[in-house]
C-alpha positions as CSV (number, residue, x, y, z in Angstrom):
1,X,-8.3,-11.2,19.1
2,X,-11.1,-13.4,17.8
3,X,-13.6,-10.4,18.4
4,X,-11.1,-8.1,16.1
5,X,-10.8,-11.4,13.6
6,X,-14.0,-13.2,13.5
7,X,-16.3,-10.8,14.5
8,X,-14.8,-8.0,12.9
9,X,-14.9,-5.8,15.9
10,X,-12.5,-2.8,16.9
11,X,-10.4,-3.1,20.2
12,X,-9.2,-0.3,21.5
13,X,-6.0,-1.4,23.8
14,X,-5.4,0.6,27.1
15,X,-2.0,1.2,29.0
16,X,-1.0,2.5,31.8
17,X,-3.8,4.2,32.9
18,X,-5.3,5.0,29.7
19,X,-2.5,7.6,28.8
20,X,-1.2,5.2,25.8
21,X,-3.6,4.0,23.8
22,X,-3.5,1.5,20.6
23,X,-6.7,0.0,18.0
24,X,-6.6,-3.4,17.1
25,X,-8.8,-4.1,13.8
26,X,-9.0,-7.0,11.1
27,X,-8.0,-7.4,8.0
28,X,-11.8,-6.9,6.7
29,X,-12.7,-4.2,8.7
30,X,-9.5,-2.3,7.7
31,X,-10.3,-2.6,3.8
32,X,-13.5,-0.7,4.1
33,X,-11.7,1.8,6.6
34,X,-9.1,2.5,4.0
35,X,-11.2,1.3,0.7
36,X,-11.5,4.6,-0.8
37,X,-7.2,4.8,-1.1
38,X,-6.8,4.0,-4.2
39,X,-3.6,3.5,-6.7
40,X,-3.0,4.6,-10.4
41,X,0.1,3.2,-11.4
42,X,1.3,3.8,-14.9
43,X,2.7,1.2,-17.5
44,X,5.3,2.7,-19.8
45,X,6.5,0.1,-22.3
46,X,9.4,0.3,-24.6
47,X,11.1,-2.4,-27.1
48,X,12.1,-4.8,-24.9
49,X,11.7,-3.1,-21.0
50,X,8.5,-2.1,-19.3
51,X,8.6,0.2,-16.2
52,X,5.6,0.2,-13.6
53,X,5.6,3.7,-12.0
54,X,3.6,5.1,-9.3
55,X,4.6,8.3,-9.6
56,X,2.8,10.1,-6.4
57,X,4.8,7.6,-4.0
58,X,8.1,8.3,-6.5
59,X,8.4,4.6,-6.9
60,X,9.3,2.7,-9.9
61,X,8.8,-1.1,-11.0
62,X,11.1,-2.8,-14.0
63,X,10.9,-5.5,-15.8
64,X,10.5,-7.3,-18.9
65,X,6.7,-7.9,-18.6
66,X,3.7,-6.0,-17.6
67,X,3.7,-8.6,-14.4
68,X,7.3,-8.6,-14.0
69,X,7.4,-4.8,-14.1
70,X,4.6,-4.8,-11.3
71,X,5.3,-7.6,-9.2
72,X,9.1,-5.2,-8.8
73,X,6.3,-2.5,-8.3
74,X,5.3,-4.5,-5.5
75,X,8.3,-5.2,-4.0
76,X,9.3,-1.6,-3.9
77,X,6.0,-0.2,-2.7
78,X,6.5,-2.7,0.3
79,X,10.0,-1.9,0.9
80,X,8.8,1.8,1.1
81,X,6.0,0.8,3.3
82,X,8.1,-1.1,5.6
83,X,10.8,2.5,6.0
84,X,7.5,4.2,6.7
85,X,5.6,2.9,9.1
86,X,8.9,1.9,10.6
87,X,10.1,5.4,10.9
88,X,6.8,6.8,11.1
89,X,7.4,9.6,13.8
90,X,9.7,11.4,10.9
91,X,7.5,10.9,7.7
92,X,4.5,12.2,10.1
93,X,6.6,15.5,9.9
94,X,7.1,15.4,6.1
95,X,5.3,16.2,2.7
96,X,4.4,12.3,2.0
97,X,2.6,12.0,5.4
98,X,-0.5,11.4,3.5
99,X,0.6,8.4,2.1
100,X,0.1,6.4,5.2
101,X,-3.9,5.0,4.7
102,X,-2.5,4.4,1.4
103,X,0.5,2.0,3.0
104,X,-1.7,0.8,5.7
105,X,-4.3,-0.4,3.6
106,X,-1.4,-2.2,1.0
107,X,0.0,-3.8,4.3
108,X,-3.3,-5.3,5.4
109,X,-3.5,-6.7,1.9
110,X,-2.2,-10.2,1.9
111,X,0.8,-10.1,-0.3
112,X,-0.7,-12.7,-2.7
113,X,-3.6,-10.1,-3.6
114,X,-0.9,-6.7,-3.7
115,X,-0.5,-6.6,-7.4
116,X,-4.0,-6.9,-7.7
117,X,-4.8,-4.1,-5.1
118,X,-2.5,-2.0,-7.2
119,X,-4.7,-2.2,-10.4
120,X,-8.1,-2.9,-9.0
121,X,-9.3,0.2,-10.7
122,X,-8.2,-0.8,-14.0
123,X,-6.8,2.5,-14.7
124,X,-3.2,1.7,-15.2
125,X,-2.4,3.6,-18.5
126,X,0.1,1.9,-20.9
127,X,2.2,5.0,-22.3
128,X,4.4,4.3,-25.0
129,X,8.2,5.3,-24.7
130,X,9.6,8.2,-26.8
């Protein structure tokens, strides 16, 4: 473990044989693994609500602030994450398989830096409501 952590080595984990097989990597060699996965979430404001959406994972964020309204965003992304990776051997089969470097990469992310991960572009558009 402190190879994988401090040295920021792979390990690749053997059982039984070598017929299962499992790779343990850190948190820093995982962001540049998965750094080109990268979020666009969308800010729609209205009067007095503001909705965070990231509309390729079908999730939305609400609240009455920007931060509010991605810091739900953020809960709901993790949620999703969680039921994912959780149930992985189903969503492999799926349409939204190729969302997992996407959810690995968030789940690496320590949840104080999330929000953060979700607008590190810069990109999020603020669309006015109709």
């Amino acid at each position: 473990m402190t190879d994988v952590v401090h040295r920021h080595h792979a390990k690749v984990i053997d059982r039984n044989s070598g017929r299962e097989r499992a790779l343990l990597i850190g948190e820093e060699l995982a962001e540049d693994a998965f750094a080109h996965y990268r979020f666009d979430p969308e800010i729609i404001a209205e009067e007095t609500d503001v909705t965070a959406r990231l509309a390729e994972f079908g999730l939305l964020g609400f609240g009455e602030t920007v931060e509010e309204a991605m810091l739900d965003l953020v809960g709901e992304l993790d949620a999703y994450a969680d039921r994912f990776l959780g149930d992985y051997g189903f969503y492999r089969r799926t349409k939204r398989s190729h969302h997992l470097p996407y959810l690995l990469r968030f789940k690496i992310t320590a949840p104080e830096r999330r929000m953060r991960l979700l607008l590190e572009d810069s990109k999020a558009q603020i669309i006015p409501a109709k």
